[in-house]
Backbone as JSON Lines, residues from 0, in Angstrom:
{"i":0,"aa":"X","n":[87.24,121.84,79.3],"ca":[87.75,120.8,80.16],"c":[88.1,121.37,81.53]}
{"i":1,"aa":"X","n":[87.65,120.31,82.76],"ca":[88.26,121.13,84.06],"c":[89.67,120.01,83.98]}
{"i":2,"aa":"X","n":[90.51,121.06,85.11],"ca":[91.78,120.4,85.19],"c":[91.51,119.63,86.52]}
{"i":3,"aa":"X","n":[91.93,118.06,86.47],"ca":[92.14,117.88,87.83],"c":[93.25,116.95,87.95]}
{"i":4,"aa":"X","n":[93.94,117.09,88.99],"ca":[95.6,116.79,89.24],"c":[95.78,115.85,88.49]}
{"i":5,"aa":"X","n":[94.98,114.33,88.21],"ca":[95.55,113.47,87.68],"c":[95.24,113.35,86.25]}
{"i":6,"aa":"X","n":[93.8,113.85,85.73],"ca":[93.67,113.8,84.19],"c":[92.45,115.07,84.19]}
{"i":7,"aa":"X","n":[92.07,115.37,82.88],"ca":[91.04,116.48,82.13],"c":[89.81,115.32,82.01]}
{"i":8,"aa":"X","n":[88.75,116.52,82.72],"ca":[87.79,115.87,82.32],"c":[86.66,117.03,81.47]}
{"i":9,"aa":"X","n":[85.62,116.73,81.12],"ca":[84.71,117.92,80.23],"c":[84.21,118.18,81.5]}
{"i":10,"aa":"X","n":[84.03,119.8,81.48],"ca":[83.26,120.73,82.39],"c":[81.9,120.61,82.0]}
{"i":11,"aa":"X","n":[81.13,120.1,83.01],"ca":[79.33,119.51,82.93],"c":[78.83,120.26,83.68]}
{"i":12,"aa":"X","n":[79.38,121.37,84.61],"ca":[78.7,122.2,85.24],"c":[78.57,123.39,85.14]}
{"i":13,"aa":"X","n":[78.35,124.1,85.91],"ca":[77.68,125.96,85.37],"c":[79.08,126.84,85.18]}
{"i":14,"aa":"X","n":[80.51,126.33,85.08],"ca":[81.56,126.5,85.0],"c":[82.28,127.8,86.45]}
{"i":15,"aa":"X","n":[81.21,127.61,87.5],"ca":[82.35,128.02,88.29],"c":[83.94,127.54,88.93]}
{"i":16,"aa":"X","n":[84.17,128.36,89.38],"ca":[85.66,127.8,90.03],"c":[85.33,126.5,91.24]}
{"i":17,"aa":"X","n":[84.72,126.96,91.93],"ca":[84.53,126.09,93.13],"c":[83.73,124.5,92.49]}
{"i":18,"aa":"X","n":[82.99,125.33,91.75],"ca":[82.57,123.75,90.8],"c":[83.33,122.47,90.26]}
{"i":19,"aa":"X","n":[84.09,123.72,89.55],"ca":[85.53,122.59,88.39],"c":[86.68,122.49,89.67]}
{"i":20,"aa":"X","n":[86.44,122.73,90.5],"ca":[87.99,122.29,91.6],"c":[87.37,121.13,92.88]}
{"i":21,"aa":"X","n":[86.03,120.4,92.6],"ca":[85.28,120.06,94.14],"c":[86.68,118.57,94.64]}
{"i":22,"aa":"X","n":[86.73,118.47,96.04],"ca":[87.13,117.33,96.24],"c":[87.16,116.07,96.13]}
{"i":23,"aa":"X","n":[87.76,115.15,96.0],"ca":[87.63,113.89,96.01],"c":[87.05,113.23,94.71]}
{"i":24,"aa":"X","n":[85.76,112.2,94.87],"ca":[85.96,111.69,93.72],"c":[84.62,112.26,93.15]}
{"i":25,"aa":"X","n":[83.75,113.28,93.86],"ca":[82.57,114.01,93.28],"c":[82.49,114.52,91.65]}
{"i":26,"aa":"X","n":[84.12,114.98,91.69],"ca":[83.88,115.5,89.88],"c":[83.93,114.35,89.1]}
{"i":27,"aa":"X","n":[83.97,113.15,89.45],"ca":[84.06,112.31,88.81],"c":[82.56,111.59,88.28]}
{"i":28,"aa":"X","n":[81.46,112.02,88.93],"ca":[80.43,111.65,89.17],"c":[79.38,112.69,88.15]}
{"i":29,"aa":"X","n":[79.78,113.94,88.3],"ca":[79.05,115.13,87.54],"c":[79.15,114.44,86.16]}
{"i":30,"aa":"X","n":[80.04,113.87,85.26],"ca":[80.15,113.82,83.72],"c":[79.12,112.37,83.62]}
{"i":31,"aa":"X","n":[77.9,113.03,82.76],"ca":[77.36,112.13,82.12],"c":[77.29,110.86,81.88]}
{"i":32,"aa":"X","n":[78.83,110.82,81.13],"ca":[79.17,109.64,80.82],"c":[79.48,108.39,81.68]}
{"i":33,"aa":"X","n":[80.09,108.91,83.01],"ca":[80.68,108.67,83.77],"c":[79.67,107.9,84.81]}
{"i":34,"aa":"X","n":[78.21,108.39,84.92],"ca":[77.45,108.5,85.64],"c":[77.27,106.49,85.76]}
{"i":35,"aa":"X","n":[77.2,105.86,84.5],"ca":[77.09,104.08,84.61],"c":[77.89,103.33,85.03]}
{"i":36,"aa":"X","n":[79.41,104.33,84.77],"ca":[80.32,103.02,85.79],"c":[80.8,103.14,86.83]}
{"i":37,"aa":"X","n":[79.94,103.58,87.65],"ca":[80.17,103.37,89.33],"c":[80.81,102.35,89.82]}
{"i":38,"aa":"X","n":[80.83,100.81,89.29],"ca":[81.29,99.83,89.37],"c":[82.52,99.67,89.47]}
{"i":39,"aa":"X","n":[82.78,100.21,87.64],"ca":[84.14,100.12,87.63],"c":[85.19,101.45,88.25]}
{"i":40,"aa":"X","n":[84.14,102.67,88.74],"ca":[84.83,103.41,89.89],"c":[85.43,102.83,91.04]}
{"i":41,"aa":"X","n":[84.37,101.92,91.99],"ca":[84.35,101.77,92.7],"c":[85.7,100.76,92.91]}
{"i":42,"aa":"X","n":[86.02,99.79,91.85],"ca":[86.95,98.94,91.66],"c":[88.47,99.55,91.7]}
{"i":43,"aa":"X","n":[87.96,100.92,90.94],"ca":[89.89,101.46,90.7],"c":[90.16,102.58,92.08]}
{"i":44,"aa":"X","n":[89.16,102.61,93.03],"ca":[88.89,103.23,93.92],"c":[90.13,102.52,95.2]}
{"i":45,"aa":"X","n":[89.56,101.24,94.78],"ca":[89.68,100.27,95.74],"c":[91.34,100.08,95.69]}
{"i":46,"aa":"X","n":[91.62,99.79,94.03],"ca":[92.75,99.66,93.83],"c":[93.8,100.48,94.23]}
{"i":47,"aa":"X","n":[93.28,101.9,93.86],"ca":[94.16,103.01,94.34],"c":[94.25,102.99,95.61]}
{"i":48,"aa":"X","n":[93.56,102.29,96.77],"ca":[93.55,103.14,97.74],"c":[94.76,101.66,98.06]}
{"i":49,"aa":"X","n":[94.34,101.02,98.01],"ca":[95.51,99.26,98.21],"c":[97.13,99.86,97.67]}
{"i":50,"aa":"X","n":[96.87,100.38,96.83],"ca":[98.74,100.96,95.5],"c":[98.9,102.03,96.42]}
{"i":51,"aa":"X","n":[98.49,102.89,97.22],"ca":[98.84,104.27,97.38],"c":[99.22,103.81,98.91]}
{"i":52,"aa":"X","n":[98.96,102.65,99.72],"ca":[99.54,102.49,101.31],"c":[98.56,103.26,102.19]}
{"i":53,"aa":"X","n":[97.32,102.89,101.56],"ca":[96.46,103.74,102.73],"c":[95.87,102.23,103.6]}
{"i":54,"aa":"X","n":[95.76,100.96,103.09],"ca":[95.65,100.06,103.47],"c":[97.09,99.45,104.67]}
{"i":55,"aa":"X","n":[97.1,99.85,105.89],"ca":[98.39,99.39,106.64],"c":[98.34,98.39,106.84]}
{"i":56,"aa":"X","n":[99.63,97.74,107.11],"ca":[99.5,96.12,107.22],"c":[99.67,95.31,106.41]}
{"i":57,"aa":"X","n":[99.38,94.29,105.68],"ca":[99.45,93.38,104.61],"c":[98.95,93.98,103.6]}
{"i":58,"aa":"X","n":[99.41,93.95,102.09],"ca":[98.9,93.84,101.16],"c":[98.24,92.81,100.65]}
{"i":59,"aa":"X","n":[97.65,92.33,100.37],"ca":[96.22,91.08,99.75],"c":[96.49,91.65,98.37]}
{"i":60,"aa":"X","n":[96.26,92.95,97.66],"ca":[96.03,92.99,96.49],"c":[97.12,92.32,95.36]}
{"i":61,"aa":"X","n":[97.06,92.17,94.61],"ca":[98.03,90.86,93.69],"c":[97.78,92.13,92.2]}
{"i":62,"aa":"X","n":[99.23,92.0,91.64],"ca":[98.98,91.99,90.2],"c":[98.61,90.71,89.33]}
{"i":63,"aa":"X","n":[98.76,90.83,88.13],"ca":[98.41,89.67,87.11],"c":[99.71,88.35,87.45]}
{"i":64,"aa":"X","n":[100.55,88.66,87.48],"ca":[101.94,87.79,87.58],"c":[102.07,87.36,88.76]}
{"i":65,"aa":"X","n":[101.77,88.1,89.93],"ca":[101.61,87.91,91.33],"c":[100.48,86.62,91.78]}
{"i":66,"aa":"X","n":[99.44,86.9,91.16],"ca":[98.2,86.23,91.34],"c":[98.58,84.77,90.7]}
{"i":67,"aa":"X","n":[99.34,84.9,89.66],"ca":[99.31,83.48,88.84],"c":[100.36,82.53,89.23]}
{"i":68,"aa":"X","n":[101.38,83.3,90.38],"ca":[102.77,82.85,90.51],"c":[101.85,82.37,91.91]}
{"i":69,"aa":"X","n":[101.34,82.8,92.52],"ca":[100.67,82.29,93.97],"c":[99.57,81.49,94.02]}
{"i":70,"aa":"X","n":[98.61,81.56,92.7],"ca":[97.95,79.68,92.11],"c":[98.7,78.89,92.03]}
{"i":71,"aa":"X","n":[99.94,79.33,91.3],"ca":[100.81,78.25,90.99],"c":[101.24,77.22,92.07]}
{"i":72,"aa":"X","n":[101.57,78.46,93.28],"ca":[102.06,77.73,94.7],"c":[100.74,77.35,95.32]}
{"i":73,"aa":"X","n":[99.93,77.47,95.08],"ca":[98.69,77.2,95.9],"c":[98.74,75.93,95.41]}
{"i":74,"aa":"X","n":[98.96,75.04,94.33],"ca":[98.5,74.16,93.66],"c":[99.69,72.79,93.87]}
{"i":75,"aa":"X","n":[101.08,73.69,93.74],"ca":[102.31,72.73,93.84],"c":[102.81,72.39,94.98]}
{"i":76,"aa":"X","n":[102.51,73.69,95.69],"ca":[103.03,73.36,97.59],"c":[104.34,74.0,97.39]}
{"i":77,"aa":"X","n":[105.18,73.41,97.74],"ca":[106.65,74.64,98.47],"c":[107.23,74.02,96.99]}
{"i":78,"aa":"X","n":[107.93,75.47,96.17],"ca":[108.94,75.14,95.29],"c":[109.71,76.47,94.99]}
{"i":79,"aa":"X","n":[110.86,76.02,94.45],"ca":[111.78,77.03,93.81],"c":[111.34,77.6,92.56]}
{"i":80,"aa":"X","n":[112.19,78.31,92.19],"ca":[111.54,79.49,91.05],"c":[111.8,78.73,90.08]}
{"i":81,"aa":"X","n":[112.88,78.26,89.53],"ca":[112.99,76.87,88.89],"c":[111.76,75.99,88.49]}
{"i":82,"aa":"X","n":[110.75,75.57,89.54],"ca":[109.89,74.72,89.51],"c":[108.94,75.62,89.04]}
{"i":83,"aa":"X","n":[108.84,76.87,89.14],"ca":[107.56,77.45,89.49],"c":[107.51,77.84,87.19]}
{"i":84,"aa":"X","n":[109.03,78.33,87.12],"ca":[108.75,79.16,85.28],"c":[108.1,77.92,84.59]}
{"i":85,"aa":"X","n":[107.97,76.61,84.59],"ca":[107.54,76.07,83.49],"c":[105.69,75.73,83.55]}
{"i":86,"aa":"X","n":[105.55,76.23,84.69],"ca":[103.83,76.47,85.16],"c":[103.19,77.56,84.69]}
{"i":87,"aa":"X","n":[104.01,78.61,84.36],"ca":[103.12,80.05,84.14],"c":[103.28,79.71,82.64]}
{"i":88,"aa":"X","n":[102.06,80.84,82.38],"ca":[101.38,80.72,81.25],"c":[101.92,81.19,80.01]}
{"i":89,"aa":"X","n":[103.06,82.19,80.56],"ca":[104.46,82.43,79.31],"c":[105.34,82.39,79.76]}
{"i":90,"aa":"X","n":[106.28,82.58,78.83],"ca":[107.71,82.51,78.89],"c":[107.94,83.89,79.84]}
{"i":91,"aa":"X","n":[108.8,83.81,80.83],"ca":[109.46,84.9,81.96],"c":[111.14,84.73,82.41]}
{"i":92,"aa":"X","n":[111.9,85.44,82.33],"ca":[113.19,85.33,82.8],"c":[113.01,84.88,84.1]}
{"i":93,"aa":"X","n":[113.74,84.27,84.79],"ca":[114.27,83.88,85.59],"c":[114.0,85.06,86.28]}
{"i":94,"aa":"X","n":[115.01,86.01,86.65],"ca":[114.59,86.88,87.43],"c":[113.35,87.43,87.22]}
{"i":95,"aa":"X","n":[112.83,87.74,86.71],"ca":[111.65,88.4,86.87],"c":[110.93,87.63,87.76]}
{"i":96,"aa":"X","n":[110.69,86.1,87.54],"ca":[110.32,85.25,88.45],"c":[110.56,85.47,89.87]}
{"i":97,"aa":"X","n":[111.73,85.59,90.1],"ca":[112.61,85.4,91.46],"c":[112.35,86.88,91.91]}
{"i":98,"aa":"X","n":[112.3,87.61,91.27],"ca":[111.8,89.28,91.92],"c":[110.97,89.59,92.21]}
{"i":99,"aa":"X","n":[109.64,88.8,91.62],"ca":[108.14,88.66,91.93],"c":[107.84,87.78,93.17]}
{"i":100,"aa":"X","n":[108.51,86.79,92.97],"ca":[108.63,86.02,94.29],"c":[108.62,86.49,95.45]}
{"i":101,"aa":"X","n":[110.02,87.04,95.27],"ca":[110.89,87.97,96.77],"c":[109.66,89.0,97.28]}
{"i":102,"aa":"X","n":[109.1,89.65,96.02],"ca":[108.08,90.72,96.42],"c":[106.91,90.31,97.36]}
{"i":103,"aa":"X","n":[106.32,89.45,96.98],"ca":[105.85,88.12,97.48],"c":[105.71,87.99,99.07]}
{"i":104,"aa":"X","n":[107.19,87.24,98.76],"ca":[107.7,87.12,100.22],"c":[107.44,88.54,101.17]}
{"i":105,"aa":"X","n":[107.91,89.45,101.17],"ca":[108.37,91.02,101.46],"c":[106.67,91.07,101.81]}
{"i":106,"aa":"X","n":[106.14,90.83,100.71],"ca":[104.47,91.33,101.15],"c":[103.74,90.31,102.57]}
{"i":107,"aa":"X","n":[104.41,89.44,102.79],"ca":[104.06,88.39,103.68],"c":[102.78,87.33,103.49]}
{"i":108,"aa":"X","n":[102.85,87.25,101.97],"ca":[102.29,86.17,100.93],"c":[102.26,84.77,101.2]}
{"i":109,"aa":"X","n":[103.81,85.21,101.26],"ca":[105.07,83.63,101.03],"c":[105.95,83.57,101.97]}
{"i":110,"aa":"X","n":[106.0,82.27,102.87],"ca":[107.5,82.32,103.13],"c":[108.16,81.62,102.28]}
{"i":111,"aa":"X","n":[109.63,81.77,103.2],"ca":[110.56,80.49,102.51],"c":[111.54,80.73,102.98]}
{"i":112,"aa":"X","n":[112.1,79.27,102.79],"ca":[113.76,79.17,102.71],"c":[114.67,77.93,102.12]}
{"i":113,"aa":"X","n":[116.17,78.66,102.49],"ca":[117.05,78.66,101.69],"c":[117.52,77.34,102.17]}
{"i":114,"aa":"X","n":[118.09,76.31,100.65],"ca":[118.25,75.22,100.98],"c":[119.25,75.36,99.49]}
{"i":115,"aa":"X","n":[120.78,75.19,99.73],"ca":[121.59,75.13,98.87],"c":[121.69,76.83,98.67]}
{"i":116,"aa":"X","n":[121.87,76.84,97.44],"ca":[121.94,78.2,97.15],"c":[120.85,78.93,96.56]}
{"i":117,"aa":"X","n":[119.31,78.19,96.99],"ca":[118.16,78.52,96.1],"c":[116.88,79.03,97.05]}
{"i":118,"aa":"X","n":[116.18,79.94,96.85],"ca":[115.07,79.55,97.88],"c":[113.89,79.05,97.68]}
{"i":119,"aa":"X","n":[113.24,78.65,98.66],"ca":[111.61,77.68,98.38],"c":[110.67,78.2,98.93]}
{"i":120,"aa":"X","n":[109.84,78.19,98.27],"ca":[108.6,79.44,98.65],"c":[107.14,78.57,98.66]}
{"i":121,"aa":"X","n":[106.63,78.62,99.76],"ca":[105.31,78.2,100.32],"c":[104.3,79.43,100.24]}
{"i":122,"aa":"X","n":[103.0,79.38,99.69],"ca":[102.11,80.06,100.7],"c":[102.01,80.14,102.27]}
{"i":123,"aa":"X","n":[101.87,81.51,102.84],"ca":[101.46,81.76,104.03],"c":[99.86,81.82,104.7]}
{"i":124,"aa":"X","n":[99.45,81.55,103.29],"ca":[97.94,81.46,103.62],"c":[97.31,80.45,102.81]}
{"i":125,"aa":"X","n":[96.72,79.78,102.46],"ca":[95.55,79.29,101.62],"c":[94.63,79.87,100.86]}
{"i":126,"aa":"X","n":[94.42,79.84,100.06],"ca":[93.8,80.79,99.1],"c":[92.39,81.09,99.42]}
{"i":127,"aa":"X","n":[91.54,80.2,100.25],"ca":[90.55,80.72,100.74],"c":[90.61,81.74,102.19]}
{"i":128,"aa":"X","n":[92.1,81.53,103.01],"ca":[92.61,82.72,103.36],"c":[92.98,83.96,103.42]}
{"i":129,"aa":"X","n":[93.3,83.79,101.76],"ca":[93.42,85.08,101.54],"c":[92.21,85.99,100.8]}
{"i":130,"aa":"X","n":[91.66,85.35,100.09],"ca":[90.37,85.68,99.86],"c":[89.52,86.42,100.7]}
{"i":131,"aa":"X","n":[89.41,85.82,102.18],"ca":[88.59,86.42,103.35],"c":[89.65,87.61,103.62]}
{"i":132,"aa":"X","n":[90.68,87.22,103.87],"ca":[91.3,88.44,104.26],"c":[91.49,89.52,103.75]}
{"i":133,"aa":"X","n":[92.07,89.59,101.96],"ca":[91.55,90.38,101.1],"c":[90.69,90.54,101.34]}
{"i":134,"aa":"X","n":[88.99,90.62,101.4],"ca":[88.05,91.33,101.04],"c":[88.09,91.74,102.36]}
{"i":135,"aa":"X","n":[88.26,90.97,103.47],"ca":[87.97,92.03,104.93],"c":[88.69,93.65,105.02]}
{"i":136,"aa":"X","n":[89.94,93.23,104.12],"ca":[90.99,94.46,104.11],"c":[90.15,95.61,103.49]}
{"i":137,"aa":"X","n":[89.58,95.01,102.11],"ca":[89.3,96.16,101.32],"c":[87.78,96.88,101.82]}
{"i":138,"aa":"X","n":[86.73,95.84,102.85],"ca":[85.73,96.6,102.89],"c":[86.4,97.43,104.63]}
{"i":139,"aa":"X","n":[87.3,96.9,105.29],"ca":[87.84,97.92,106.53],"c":[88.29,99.01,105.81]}
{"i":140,"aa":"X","n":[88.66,99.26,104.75],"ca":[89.46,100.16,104.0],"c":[88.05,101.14,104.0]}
{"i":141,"aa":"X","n":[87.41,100.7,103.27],"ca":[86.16,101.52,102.73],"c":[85.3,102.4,104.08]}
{"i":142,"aa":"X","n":[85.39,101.13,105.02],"ca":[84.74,101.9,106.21],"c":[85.11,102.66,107.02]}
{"i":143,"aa":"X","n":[86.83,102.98,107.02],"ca":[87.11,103.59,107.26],"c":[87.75,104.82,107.39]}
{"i":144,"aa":"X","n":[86.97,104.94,106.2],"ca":[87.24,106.39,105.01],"c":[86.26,107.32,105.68]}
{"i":145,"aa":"X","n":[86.05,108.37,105.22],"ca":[84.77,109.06,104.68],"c":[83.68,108.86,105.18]}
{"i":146,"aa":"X","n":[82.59,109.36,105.54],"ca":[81.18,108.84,105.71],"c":[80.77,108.83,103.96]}
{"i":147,"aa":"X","n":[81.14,109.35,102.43],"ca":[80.61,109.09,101.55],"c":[80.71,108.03,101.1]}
{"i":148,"aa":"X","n":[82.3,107.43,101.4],"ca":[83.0,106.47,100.97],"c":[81.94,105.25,101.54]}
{"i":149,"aa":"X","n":[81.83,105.22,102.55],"ca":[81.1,104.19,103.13],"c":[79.7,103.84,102.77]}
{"i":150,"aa":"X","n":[78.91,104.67,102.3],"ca":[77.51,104.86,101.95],"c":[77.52,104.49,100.06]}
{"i":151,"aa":"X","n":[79.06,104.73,99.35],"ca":[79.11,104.25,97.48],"c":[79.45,102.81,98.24]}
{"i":152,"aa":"X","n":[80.2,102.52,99.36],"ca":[80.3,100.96,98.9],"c":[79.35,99.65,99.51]}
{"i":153,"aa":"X","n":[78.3,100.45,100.18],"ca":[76.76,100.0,100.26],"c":[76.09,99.87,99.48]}
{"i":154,"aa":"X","n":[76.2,101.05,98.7],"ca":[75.26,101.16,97.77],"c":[75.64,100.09,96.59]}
{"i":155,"aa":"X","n":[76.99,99.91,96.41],"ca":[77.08,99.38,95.17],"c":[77.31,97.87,95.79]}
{"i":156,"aa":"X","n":[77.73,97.54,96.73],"ca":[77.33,95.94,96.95],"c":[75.98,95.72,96.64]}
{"i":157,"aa":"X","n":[74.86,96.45,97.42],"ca":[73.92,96.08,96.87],"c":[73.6,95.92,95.77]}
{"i":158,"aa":"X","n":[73.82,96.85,95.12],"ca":[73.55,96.91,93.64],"c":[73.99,95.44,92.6]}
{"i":159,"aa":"X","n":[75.24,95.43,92.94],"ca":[76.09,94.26,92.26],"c":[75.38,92.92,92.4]}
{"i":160,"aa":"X","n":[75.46,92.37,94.0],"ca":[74.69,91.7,93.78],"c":[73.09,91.3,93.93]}
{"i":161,"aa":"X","n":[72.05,92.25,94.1],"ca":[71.23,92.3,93.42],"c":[70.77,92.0,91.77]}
{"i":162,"aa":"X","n":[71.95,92.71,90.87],"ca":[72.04,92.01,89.68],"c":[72.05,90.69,89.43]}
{"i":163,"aa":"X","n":[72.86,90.42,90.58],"ca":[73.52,89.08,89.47],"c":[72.71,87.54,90.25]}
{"i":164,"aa":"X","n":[72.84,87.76,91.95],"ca":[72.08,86.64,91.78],"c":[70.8,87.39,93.94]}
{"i":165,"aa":"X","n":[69.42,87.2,93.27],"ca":[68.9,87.8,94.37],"c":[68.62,86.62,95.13]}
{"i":166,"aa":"X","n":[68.5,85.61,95.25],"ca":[68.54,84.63,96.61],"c":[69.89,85.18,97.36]}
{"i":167,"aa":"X","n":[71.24,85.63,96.71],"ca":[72.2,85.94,97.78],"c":[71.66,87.48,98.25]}
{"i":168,"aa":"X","n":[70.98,88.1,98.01],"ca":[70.5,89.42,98.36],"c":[69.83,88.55,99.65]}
{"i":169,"aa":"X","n":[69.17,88.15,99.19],"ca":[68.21,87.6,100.56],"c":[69.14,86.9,101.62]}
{"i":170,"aa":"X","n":[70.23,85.81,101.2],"ca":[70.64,85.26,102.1],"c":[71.95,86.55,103.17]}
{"i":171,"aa":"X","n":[72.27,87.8,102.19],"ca":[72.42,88.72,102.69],"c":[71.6,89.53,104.1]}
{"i":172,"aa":"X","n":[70.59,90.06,103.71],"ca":[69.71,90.07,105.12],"c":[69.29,89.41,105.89]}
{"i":173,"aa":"X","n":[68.91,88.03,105.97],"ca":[69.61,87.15,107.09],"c":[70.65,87.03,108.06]}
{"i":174,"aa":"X","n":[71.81,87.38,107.03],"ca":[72.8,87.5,107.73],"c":[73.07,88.78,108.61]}
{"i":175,"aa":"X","n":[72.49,89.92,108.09],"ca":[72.33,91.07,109.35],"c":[71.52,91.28,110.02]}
{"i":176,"aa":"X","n":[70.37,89.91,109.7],"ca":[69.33,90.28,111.2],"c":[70.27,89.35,112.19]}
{"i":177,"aa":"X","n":[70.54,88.13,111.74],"ca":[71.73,87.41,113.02],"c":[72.46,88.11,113.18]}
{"i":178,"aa":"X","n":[73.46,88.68,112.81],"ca":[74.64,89.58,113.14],"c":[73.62,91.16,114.32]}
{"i":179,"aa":"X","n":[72.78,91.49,114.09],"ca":[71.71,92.32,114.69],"c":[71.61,91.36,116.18]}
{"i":180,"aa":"X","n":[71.08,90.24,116.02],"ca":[70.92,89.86,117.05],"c":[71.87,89.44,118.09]}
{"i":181,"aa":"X","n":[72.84,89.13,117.43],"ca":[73.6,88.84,118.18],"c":[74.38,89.83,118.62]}
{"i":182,"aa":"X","n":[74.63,91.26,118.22],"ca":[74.82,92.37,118.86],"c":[74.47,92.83,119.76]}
{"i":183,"aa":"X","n":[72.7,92.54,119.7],"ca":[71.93,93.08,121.46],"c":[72.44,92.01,122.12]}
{"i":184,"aa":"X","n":[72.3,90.51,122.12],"ca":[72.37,89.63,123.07],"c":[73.74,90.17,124.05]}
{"i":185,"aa":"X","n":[74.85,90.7,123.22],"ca":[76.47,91.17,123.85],"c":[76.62,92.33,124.46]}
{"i":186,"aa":"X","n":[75.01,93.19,123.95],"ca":[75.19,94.56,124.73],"c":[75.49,95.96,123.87]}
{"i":187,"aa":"X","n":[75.52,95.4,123.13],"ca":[75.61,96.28,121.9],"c":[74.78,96.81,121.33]}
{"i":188,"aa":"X","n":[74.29,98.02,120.9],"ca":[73.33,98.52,119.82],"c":[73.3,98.24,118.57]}
């Protein structure tokens, strides 16, 4: 097994030092096994880099409770936490509610305010808002990593959707010969 800071993985290479110690996410790539889920690399890649504050500015990324507490508001419009526990999909304390909320808020999700002794929480965006904005975050994230970083998350858009549906492959290059063109027309290369 080589050691690497966060977990053991099996040594797949000629077992030098410089081998079992390489940077970044390369040793992750050498193990065999490892070699098919680029995908789901690329996903916890993304995640880590959103959890760790390399993303400045807004967070977009949502946990499970986060995501379901902000359909909820997407759907009801402005309510208290009160309104919000008998919508989710289990049973949750009260606070936990109201702490997820606040987090929420803090992330600049949600506003709200205080009316009595309770507060009321709106979306700050629309969910097709945040959607664009999330993904703009996470592919600025990507591009502005690394030159490798930038070249796995080419590669694997393509890839992805190529799989799944190829008229959007196509309606994909369309969209960068316009975006092309309209770069020279501004002066741009």
């Amino acid at each position: 097994m080589v050691e690497h800071p966060n977990r053991r993985i099996p040594n797949t290479g000629s077992g030098s030092k410089k081998e079992q110690k390489s940077p970044g996410m390369l040793w992750f790539f050498r193990s065999p096994a490892n070699r098919g889920n680029i995908w789901l690399t690329v996903i916890r890649l993304f995640k880590n880099r959103f959890a760790s504050g390399a993303n400045q500015g807004q967070s977009f990324a949502l946990g499970t409770l986060e995501f379901e507490l902000m359909e909820v508001l997407w759907s009801r419009g402005e309510s208290n936490v009160r309104d919000v526990i008998p919508k989710l999909s289990r049973p949750l304390a009260y606070t936990t509610v109201m702490t997820t909320l606040d987090r929420l808020f803090k992330k600049g999700l949600l506003d709200r305010r205080k009316s009595d002794r309770a507060f009321f929480y709106s979306p700050s965006f629309s969910r097709q808002e945040w959607e664009r904005r999330r993904a703009g975050n996470l592919v600025a994230g990507f591009l502005s990593g690394p030159h490798p970083s930038r070249e796995l998350l080419l590669s694997c858009l393509l890839e992805a959707v190529g799989e799944h549906d190829a008229e959007l492959l196509d309606e994909l290059e369309k969209k960068i010969r316009s975006r092309r063109k309209e770069l020279l027309r501004q002066g741009q290369p």
